[in-house]
N, C-alpha and C positions, 0 to 999 in steps of 0.2 A: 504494500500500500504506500504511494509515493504521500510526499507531504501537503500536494496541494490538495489531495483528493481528503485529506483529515481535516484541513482548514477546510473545507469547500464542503463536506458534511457537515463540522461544527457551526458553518455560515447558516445553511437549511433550519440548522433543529432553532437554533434563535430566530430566524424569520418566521416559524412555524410556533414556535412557545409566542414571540408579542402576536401574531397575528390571531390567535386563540384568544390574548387577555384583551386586547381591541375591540372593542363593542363599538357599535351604530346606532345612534338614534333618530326619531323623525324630526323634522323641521316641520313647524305648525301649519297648520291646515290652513291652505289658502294663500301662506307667503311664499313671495318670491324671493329672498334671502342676499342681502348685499355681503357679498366677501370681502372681507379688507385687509391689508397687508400688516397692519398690526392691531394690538387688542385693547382698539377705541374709537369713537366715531370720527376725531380728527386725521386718521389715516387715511388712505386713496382704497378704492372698490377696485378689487382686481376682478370680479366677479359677479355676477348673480346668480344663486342658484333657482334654480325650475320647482313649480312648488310641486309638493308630492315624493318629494327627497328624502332619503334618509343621510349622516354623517357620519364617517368615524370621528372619535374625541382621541387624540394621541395626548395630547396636555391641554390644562385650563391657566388662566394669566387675570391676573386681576386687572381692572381697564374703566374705561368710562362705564359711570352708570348709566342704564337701558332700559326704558319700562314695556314690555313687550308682550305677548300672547301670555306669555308662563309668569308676569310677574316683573318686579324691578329689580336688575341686580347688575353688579361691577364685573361679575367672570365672565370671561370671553375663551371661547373654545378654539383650538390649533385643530381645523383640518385638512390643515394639507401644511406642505412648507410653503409659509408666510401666508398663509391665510388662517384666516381667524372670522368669529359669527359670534354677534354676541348673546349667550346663555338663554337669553330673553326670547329665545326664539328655536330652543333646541327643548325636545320634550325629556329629560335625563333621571325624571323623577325625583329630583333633589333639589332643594336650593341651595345646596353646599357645594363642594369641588367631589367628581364622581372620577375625576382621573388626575394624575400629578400633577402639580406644577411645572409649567413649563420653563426653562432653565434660561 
């Protein structure tokens, strides 16, 4: 067994353990979901999502407050690299942080 082929399984089983503990959620019913490059309304919209979406959450950031479908709150969800939605519009069942801080 060459060495790349050990890195190159050890690479699999971690993209396979986070992609297991990565959960999705739905975006509220009937929005269309502004993405923004960081986790605040003062940032640029890289995005809109389609309503009827669901999102992965990889991390949460605390940011502008948002009063939205779910509620008023500061946490803004990472999904994707540099995109960010804020909580207020993500259905996570929590008003708390449901995944890490983002670094």
């Amino acid at each position: 067994m060459s060495v790349d082929h050990v890195d190159e399984t050890a690479g699999e089983a971690l993209q396979a353990q986070t992609a297991t503990a990565l959960r999705s959620y739905d975006v509220a019913p009937g929005v269309r979901l502004n993405v923004r490059s960081g986790p605040g309304t003062g940032y640029p919209i890289v995005k809109i999502l389609p309503e009827g979406i669901k999102v992965p959450v990889y991390c949460q950031s605390p940011g502008t407050s948002v009063s939205g479908y779910y509620g008023t709150t500061n946490i803004w969800d990472n999904i994707g690299n540099g995109e960010f939605v804020s909580d207020a519009y993500v259905h996570t069942g929590s008003d708390g942080y449901v995944a890490p801080r983002c670094a």
